[in-house]
C-alpha positions in Angstrom: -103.3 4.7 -73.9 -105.4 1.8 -75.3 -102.3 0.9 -77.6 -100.0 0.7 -74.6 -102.8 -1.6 -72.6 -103.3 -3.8 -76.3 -99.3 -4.8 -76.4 -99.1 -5.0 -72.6 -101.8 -7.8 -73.3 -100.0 -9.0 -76.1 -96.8 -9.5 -73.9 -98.6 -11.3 -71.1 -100.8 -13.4 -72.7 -98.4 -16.2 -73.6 -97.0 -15.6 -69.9 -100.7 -16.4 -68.5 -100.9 -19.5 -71.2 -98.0 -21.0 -69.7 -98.5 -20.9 -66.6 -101.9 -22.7 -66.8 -101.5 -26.4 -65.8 -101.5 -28.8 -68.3 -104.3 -31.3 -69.3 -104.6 -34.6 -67.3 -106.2 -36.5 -69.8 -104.4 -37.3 -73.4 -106.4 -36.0 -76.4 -107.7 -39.7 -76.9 -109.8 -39.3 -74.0 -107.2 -41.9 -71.7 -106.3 -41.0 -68.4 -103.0 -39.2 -67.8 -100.8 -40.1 -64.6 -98.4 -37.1 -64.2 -95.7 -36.5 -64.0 -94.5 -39.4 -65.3 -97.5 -39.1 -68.3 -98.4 -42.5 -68.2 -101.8 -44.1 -69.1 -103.3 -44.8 -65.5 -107.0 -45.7 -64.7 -108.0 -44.6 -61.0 -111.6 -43.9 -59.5 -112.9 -44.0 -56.1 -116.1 -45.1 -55.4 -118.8 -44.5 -53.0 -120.2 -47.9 -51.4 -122.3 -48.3 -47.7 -120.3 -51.3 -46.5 -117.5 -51.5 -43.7 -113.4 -51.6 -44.6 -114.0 -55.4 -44.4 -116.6 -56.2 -46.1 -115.6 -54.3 -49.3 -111.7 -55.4 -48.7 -113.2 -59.2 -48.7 -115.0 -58.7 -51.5 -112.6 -57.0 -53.9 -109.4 -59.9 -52.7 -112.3 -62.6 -53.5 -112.6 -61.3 -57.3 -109.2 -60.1 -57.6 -108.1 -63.7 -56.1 -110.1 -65.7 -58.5 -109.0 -63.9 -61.7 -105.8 -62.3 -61.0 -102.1 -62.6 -59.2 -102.3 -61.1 -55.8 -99.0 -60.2 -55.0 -99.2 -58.5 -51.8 -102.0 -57.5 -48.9 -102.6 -55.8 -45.6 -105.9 -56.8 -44.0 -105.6 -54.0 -41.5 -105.1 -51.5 -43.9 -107.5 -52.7 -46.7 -104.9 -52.4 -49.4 -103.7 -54.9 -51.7 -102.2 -54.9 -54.9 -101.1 -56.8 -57.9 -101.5 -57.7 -61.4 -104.0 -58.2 -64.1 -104.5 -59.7 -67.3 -107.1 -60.1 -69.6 -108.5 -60.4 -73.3 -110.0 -57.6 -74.8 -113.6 -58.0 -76.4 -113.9 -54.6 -78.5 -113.2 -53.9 -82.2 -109.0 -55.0 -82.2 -109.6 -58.6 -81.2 -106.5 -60.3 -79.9 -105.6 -58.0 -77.4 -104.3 -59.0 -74.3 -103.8 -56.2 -71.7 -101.5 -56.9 -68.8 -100.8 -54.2 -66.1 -100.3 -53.6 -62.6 -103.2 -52.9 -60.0 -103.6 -51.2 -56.5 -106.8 -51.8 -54.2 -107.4 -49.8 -51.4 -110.4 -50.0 -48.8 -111.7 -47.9 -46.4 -115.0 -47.8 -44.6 -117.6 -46.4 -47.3 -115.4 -46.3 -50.3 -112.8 -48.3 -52.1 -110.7 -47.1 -55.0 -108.7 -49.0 -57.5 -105.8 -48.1 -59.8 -104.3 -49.3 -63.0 -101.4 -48.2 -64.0 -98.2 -50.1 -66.2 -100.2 -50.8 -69.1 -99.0 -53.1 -71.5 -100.1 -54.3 -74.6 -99.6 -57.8 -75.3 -99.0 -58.5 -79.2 -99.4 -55.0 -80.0 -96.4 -53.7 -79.2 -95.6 -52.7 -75.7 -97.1 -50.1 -73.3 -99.8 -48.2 -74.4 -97.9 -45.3 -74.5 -96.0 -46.4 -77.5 -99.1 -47.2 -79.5 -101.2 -44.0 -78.7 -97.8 -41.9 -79.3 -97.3 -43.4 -82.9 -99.1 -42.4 -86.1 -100.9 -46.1 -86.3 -103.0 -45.8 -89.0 -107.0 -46.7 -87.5 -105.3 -45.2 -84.4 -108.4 -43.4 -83.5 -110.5 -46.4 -83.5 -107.9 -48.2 -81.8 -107.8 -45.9 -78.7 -111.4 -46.0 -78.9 -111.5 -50.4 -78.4 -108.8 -49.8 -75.5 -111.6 -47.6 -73.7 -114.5 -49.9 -74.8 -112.3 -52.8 -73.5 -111.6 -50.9 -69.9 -115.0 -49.1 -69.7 -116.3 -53.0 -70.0 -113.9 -55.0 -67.4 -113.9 -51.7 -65.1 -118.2 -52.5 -65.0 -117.8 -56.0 -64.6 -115.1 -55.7 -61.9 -117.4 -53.2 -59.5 -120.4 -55.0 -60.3 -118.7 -58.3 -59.1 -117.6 -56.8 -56.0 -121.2 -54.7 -55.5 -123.0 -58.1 -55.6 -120.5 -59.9 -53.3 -120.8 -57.0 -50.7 -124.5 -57.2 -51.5 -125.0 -61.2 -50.4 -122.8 -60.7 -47.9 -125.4 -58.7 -45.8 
């Protein structure tokens, strides 16, 4: 009996394995979009402030840094794309990629997704993908880099929602 119940186990173990959903986040610690298993930052975050206020905000600093390529006042969404020059340990990257902005009343969330990586190679796909040697302190200046304009970005629109009251 308790060999019959050990290779029924055996037999359905790699069943019940499979059919568990996959990780959402590459082993580098970088955000996964699936299905398509891109690199794609996206949070939501929690602010007490009207549609408007945070909308005006957020197309203020996306306006005075970045292309703006499309917007919808009524909605609160915009989108477009960013670039900028990475600070961390790999100086002399330049990160381009696409954005979407999207406000509601009491939250806003942003998403970064098309990530490219100017002089290194391509999309950041390629590079986390290959067998760079220094790869895992590479991926580690790609977070340090994000982690850092990701701050600056909600702290810029938290202070212009801020003085707008």
């Amino acid at each position: 009996m308790i060999r019959k119940l050990f290779i029924l186990m055996l037999i359905l173990s790699p069943i019940v394995s499979l059919g568990q959903k996959k990780n959402r986040v590459l082993e580098s610690g970088l955000p996964l979009d699936t299905p398509n298993n891109l690199v794609r930052f996206r949070e939501v975050i929690v602010k007490d402030a009207t549609q408007a206020k945070i909308y005006a905000a957020a197309l203020k600093y996306f306006n005075s840094k970045h292309l703006v390529e499309g917007t919808d006042a009524s909605t609160g969404d915009f989108y477009g794309r960013v670039a900028f020059h990475g600070t961390s340990y790999f100086s002399g990257i330049n990160y381009k990629f696409k954005f979407e902005f999207a406000a509601r009343d009491g939250k806003y969330r942003y998403t970064f997704s098309n990530i490219n990586l100017e002089g290194k190679g391509g999309p950041i796909e390629s590079i986390l993908n290959s067998s760079l040697m220094g790869r895992a302190k590479f991926i580690e200046s790609i977070q340090d880099d994000f982690r850092g304009y990701i701050d600056q970005m909600k702290n810029s629109i938290n202070k212009e929602i801020a003085d707008e009251f």
